[in-house]
GUDREN-78185 format. One line per field, with one value per residue (C-alpha): residue number from 1; residue in one letter; chain; x, y, z. Coordinates in nm, 2 decimals, padded with zeros to 4 digits. Example, Ala and Ser with C-alpha at 12.3 -4.5 7.8 and 13.67 -1.06 7.14 Angstrom:
2
i	[1 | 2]
aa	[A | S]
ch	[A | A]
c1	[01.23 | 01.37]
c2	[-00.45 | -00.11]
c3	[00.78 | 00.71]
***
This chain:
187
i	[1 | 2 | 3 | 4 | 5 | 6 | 7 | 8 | 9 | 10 | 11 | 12 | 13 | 14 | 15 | 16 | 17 | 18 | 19 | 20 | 21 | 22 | 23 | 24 | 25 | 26 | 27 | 28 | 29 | 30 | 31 | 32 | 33 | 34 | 35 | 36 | 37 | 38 | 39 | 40 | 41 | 42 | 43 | 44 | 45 | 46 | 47 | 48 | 49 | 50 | 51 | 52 | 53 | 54 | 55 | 56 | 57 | 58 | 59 | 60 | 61 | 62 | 63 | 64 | 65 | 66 | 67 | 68 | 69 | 70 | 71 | 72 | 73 | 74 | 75 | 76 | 77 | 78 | 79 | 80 | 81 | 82 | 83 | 84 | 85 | 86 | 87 | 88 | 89 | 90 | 91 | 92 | 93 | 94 | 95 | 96 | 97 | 98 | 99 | 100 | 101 | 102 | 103 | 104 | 105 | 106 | 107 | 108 | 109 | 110 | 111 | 112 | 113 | 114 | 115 | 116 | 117 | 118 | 119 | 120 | 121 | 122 | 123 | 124 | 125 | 126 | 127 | 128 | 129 | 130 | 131 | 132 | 133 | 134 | 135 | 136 | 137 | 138 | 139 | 140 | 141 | 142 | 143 | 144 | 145 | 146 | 147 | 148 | 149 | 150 | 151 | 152 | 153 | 154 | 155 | 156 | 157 | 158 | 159 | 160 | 161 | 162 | 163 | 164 | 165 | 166 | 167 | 168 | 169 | 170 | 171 | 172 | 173 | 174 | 175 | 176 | 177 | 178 | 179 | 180 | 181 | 182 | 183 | 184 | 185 | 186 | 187]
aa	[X | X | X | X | X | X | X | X | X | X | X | X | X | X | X | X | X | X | X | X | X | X | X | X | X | X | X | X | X | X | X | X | X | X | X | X | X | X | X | X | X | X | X | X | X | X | X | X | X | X | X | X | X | X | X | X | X | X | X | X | X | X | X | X | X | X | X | X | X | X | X | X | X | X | X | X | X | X | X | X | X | X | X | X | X | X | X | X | X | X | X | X | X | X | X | X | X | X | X | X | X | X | X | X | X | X | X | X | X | X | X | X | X | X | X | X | X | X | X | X | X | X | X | X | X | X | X | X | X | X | X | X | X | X | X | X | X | X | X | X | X | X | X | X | X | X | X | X | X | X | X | X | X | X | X | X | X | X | X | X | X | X | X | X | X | X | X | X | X | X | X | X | X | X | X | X | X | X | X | X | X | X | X | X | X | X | X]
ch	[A | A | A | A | A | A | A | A | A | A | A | A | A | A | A | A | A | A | A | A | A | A | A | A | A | A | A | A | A | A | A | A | A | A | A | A | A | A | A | A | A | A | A | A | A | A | A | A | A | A | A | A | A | A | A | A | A | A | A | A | A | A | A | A | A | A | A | A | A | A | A | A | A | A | A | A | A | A | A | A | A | A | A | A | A | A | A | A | A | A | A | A | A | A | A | A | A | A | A | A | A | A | A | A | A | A | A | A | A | A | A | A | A | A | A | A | A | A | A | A | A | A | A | A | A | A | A | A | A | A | A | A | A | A | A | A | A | A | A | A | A | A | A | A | A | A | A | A | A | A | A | A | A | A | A | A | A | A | A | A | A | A | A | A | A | A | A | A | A | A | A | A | A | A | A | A | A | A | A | A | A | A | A | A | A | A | A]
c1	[-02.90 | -02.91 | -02.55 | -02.42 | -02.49 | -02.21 | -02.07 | -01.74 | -01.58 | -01.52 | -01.84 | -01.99 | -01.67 | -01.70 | -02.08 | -01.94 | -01.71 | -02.01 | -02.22 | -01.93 | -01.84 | -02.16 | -02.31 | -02.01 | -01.92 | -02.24 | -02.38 | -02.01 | -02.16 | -02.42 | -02.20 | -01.97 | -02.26 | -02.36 | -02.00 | -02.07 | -02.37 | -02.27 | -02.00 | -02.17 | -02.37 | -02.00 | -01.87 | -01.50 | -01.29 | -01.53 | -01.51 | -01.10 | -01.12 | -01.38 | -01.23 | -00.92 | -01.04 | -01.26 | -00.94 | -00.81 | -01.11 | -01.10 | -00.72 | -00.78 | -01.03 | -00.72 | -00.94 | -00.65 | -00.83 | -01.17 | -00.93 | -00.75 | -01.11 | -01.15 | -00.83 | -00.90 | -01.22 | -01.11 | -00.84 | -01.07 | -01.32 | -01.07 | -00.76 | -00.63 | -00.62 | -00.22 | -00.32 | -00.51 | -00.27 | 00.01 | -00.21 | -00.27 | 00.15 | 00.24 | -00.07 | 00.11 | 00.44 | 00.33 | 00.19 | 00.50 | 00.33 | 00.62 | 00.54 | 00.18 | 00.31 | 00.57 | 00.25 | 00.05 | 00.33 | 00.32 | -00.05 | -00.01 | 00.23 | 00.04 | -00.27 | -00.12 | 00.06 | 00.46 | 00.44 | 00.38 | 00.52 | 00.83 | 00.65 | 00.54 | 00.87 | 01.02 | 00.80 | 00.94 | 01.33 | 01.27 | 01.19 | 01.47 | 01.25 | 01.20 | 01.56 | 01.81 | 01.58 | 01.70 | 01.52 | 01.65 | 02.03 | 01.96 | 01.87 | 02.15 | 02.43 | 02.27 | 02.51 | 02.49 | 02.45 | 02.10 | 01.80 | 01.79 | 01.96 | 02.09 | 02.10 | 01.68 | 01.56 | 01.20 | 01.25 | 01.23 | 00.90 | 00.76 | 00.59 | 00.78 | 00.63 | 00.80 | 00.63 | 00.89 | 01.27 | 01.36 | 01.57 | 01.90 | 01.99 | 01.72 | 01.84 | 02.01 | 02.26 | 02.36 | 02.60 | 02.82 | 02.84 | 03.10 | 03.08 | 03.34 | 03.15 | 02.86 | 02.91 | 02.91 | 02.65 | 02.76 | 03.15]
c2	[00.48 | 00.74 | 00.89 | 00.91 | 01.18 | 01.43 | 01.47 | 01.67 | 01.48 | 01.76 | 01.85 | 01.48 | 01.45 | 01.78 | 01.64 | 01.32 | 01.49 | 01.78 | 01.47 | 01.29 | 01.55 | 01.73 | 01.42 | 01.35 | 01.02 | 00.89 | 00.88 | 00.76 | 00.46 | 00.63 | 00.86 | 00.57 | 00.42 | 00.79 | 00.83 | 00.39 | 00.47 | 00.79 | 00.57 | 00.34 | 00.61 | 00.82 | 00.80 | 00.67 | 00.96 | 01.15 | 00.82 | 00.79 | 01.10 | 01.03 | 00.73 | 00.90 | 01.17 | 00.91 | 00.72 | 01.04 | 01.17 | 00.79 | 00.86 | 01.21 | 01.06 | 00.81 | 00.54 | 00.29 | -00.01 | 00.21 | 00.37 | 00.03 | -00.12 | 00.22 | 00.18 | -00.17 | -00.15 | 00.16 | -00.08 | -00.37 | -00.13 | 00.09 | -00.19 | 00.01 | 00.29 | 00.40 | 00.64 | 00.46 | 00.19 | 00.43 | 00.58 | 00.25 | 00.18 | 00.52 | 00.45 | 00.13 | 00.25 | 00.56 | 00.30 | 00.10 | -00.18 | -00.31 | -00.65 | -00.56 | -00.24 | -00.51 | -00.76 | -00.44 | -00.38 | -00.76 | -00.76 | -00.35 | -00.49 | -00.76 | -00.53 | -00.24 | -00.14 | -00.20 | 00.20 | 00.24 | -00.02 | 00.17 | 00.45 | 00.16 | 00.04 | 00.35 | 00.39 | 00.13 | 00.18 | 00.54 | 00.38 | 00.28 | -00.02 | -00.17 | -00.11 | -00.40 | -00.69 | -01.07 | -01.07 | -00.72 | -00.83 | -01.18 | -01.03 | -00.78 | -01.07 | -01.26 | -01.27 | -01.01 | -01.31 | -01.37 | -01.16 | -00.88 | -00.60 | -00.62 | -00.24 | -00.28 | -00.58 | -00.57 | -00.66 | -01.03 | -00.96 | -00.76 | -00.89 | -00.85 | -00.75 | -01.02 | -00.92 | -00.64 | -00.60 | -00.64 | -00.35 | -00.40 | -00.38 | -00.70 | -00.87 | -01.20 | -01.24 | -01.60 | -01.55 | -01.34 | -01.62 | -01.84 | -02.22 | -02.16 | -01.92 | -02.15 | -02.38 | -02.72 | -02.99 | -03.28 | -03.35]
c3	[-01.49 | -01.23 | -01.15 | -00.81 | -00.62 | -00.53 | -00.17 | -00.01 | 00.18 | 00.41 | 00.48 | 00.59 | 00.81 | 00.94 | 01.04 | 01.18 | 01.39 | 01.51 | 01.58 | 01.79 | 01.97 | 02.07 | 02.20 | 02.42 | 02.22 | 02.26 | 01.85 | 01.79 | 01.64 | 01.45 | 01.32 | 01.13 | 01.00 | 00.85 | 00.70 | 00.58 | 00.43 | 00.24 | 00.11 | -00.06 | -00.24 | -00.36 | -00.71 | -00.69 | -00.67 | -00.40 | -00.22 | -00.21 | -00.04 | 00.18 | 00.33 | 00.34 | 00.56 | 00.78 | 00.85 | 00.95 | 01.14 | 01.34 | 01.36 | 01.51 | 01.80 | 01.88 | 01.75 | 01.59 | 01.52 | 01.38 | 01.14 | 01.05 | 00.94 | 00.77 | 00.53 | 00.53 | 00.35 | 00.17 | -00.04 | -00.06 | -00.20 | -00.40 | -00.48 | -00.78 | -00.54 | -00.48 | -00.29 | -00.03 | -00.03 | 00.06 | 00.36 | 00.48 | 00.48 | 00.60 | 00.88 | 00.98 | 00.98 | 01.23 | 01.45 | 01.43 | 01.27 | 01.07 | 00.99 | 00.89 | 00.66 | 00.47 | 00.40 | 00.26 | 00.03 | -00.08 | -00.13 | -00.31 | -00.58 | -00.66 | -00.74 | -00.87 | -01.18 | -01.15 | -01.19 | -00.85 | -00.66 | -00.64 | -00.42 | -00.20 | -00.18 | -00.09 | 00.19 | 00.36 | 00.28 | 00.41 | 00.75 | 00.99 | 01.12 | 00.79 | 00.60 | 00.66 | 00.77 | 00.65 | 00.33 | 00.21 | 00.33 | 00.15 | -00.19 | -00.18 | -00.18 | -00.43 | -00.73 | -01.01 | -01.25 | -01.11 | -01.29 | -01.04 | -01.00 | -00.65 | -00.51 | -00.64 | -00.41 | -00.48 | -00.84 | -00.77 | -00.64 | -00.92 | -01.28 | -01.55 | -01.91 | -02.11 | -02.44 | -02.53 | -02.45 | -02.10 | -01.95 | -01.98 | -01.60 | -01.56 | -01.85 | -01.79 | -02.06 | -02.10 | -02.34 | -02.02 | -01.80 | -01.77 | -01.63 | -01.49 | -01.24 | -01.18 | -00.85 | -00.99 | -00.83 | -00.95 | -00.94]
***
């Protein structure tokens, strides 16, 4: 089997952008497929940073949705790919698409490792837009005897490794609740 040939990143963007430029947008198309093409032909890691710096490149020329498709595909390609996935949400988030970074995050967590879906999180409780919607003010009043923690939120959302000890602030200990607490249903 024949390994992949290398590429820098920089260097194929830096083409992209001579090619874009010097023909006064003209080979703008040609110049994506280029950057496609070499793609398909990167080992991983060269091609995280590839699309990483094409998404910036299309960002750079002010081309939104180009660079959208570009992240797009760079996570369907790459979906174990934190790295990507966080460019994508932080891309969103500068746009002020808040609705579409919150469904990345759902469809991140559900790919990656629990390891780094707190990164993903944090993204979007670092942005004003995104802190204090419904769901996140829901979850937060839920009572402490549920299986959450409730100053954590996403917890409810991630998988939980069942097969060893569950962290004590997760735990739901039967043994400390009381009927007495529970709201009875039938009377």
């Amino acid at each position: 089997m024949q390994a992949a040939p290398t590429f820098e990143p920089e260097a194929v963007i830096s083409a992209a952008k001579h090619q874009i430029i010097s023909s006064n947008y003209k080979e703008v198309d040609q110049a994506r497929s280029t950057v496609f093409s070499i793609l398909a032909k990167c080992d991983e890691p060269t091609s995280i940073a590839l699309y990483m710096q094409f998404a910036d490149l299309e960002i750079e020329l002010r081309q939104f949705k180009q660079a959208t498709k570009v992240l797009e595909q760079a996570v369907v390609t790459h979906p174990l790919s934190p790295v990507l996935w966080k460019r994508y949400v932080g891309f969103c988030l500068e746009r002020q698409k808040h609705s579409n970074a919150k469904k990345l995050v759902v469809r991140a967590i559900e790919l990656l490792p629990v390891q780094s879906h707190g990164e993903l999180w944090g993204l979007l409780e670092q942005n004003e837009h995104t802190q204090g919607d419904k769901a996140t003010e829901y979850f937060t009043k839920l009572p402490e005897t549920l299986p959450i923690t409730p100053e954590c939120p996403h917890l409810l959302f991630d998988p939980l490794d069942t097969s060893g000890p569950l962290p004590p602030n997760i735990s739901y200990h039967l043994e400390d609740f009381k009927l007495s607490d529970a709201v009875r249903i039938n009377t």
